[in-house]
C-alpha positions in Angstrom: 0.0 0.0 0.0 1.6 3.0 -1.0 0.9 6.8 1.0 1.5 10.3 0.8 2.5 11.7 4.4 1.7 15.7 4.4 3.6 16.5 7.9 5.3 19.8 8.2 7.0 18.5 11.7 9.9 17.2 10.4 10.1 14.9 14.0 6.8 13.5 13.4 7.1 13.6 9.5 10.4 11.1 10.0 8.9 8.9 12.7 5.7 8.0 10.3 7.8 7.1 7.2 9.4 4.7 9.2 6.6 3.2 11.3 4.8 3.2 8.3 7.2 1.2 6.4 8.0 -1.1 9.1 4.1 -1.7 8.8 4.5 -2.8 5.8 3.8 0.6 3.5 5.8 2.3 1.2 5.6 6.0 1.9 6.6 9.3 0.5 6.5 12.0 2.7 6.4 15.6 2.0 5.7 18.9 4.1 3.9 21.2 2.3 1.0 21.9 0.4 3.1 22.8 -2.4 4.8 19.0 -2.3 1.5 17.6 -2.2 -0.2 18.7 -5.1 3.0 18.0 -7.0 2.7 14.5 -5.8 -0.8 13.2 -6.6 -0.1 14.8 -10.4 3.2 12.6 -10.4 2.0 9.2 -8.3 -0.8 7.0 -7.8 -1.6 6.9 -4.3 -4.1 4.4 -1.9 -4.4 6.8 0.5 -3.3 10.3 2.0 -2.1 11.2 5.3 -2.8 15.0 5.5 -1.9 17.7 8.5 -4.4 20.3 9.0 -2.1 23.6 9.6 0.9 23.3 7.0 3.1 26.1 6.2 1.8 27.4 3.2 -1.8 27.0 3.5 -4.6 25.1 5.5 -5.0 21.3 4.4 -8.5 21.4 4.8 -8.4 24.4 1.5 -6.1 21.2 -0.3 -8.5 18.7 0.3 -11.8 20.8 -0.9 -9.2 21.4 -3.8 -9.1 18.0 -4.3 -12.3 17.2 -4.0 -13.4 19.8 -6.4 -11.1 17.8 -9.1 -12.5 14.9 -8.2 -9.3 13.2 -7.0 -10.7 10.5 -5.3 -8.1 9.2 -3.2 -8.8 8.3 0.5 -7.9 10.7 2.6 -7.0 10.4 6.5 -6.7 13.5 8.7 -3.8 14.2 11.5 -3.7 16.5 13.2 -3.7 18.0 16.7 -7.2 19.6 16.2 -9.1 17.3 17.5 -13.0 19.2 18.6 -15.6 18.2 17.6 -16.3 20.7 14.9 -13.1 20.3 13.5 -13.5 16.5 13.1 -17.1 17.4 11.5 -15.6 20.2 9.5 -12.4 18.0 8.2 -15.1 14.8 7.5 -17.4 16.9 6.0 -14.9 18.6 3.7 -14.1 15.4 2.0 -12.4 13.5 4.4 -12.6 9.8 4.6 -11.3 9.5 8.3 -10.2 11.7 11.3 -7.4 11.0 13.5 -6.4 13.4 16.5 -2.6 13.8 17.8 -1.2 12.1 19.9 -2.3 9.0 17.9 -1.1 4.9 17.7 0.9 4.4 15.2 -1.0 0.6 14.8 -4.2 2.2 15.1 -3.3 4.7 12.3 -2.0 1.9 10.3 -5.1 -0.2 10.7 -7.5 3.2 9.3 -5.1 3.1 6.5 -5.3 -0.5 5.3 -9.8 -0.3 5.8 -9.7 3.0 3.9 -8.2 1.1 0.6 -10.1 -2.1 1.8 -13.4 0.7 0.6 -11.8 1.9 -1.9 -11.4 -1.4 -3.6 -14.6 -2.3 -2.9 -13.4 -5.2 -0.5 -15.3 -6.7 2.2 -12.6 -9.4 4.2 -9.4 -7.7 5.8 -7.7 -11.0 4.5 -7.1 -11.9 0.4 -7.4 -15.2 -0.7 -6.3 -16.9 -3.6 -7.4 -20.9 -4.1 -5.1 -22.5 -1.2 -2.8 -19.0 -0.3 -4.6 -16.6 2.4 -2.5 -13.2 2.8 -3.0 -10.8 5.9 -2.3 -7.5 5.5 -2.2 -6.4 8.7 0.3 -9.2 10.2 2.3 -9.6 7.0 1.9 -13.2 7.0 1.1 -15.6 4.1 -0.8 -19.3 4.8 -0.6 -21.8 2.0 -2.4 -25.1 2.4 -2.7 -23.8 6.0 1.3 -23.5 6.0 3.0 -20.1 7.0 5.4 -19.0 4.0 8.1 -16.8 4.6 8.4 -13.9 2.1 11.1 -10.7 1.8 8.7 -7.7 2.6 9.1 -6.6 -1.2 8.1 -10.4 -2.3 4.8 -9.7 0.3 4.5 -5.9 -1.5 4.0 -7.5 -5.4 2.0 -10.8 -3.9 -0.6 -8.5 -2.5 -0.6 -5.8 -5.0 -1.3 -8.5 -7.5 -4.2 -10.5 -5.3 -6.2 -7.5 -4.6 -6.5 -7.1 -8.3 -6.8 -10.7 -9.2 -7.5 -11.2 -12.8 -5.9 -7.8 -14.0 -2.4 -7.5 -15.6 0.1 -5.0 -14.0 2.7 -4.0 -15.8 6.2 -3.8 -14.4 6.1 0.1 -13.6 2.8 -0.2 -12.0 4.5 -3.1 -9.9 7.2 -0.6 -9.2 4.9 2.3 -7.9 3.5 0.2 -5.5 7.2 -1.2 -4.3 9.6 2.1 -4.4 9.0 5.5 -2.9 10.7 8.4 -4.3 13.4 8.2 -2.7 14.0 4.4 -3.6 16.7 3.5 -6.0 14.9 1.1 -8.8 16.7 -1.9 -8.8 17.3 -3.4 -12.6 15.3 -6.5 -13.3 14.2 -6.9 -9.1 10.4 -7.1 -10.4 11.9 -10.3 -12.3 13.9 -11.3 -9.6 10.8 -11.3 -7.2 8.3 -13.2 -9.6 10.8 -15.6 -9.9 11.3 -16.3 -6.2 7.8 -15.8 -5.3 7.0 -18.6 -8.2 9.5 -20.7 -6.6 7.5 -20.6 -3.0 4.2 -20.6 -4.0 3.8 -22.5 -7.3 4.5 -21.3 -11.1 0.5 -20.8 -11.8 0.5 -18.5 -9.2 1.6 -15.5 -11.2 1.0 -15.5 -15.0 3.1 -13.3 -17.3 1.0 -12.0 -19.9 4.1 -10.8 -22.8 4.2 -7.2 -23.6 2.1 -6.3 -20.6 3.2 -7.2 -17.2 1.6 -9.6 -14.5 -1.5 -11.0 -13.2 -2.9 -13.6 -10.4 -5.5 -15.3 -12.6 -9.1 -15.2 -11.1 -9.7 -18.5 -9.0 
C-alpha cells in the first residue's frame, strides 16, 4: 500500500515514514502543500495522510481542492485539532477519516489498510487466492494452511497482485507500489521477485502476460 504523508514536523514527518514502512507501507513524505499537489499529479496513491495547519496553506483548503477535481483518493486527517467541529468540518470537507494527535501508530495503520479495503470495494481484511490466504495487517502468508516466509518486497508485489486478481500490471505499476521516491529502482528486481515468489508458491500463481506485465488469474 503506497501513502502520501503531508507532515510539516519534520520529527513526526520522520517517525511515520518509518513506522509506516516497518508496517509494511511504502511512503513518501512531504511537508507542504506545495509538495503535495506536486505529488498526486506525479504518483498513484491508496491513500493520503494530510496535517491540517501546513506552512503554506490550510490542508482542509487542499483537500476541498481535491475534491473539487475529483481526486478521489482516500484521505486520513492528522492533526492535533481534535473538537468536535473540527472532526465534522475536516469529515465533511471530504475526508474519509479523522485521527487526533497524539495517535497509535497501529491504530493509524489499521485506518489506513480499511480505507483502501473501501476503496477497492473489498469486504474481508484477508485476500485469498485458491489455497494462499494473505493478511495485510500481520504480514503473514498461509498456503495449504502452511506459514510462507516472504522478503517484505516479495509480500508488496503478492498482495498488490491478489487485490487485483484477474488484472495485468505492468512492471512500472508493480514498481509504484514497491519504491517511494526516494528508492533506487533496482534493474530486473520485479523479475527477480516473480521468480522467487513462483518458486514458494507455485508457477500458476503468477502469470506473465508478454508485452504487458503480471497477473494472479481469477480462481
Amino acid at each position: 500500500m503506497k501513502v502520501l504523508v503531508v507532515e510539516d514536523d519534520e520529527v513526526l514527518r520522520e517517525a511515520l515514514e518509518t513506522g509506516l514502512m516497518l508496517a509494511g507501507f511504502t511512503v513518501d513524505p512531504v511537508a507542504t502543500i506545495a509538495d503535495a499537489r506536486t505529488a498526486v499529479l506525479d504518483w498513484n496513491y491508496d491513500a493520503v495522510v494530510l496535517d491540517l495547519t501546513l506552512p503554506d496553506g490550510s490542508g482542509l483548503d487542499l483537500l476541498s481542492d481535491w475534491r473539487k477535481s475529483d481526486l478521489a483518493v482516500p484521505v486520513l486527517l492528522l492533526t492535533a485539532r481534535n473538537a468536535t467541529r473540527d472532526r465534522i468540518n475536516g469529515l465533511d470537507g471530504g475526508a474519509d477519516d479523522y485521527l487526533g494527535k497524539p495517535f497509535d501508530l497501529d491504530e493509524l495503520a489499521a485506518r489506513l489498510r480499511a480505507l483502501s479495503r473501501r476503496q477497492q470495494g473489498r469486504v474481508s481484511a484477508m485476500l485469498e487466492w485458491r489455497d494462499l490466504q494473505l493478511d495485510p495487517a500481520t504480514r503473514e502468508l498461509m498456503k495449504a494452511g502452511s506459514p510462507v516466509s516472504l522478503s517484505r518486497r516479495e509480500f508488496t508485489i503478492l498482495e498488490t497482485l491478489m487485490e487485483q486478481q484477474g488484472r495485468v500490471l505492468s512492471r512500472a505499476q508493480l514498481e509504484e507500489r514497491l519504491y517511494g521516491w526516494q528508492d533506487e529502482i533496482e534493474s530486473n528486481a520485479i523479475e527477480v521477485h516473480i521468480h522467487n515468489l513462483r518458486g514458494k508458491l507455485g508457477r500458476e500463481t503468477i502469470e506473465t502476460v508478454r508485452g504487458e506485465g503480471y497477473r494472479v488469474p481469477r480462481r
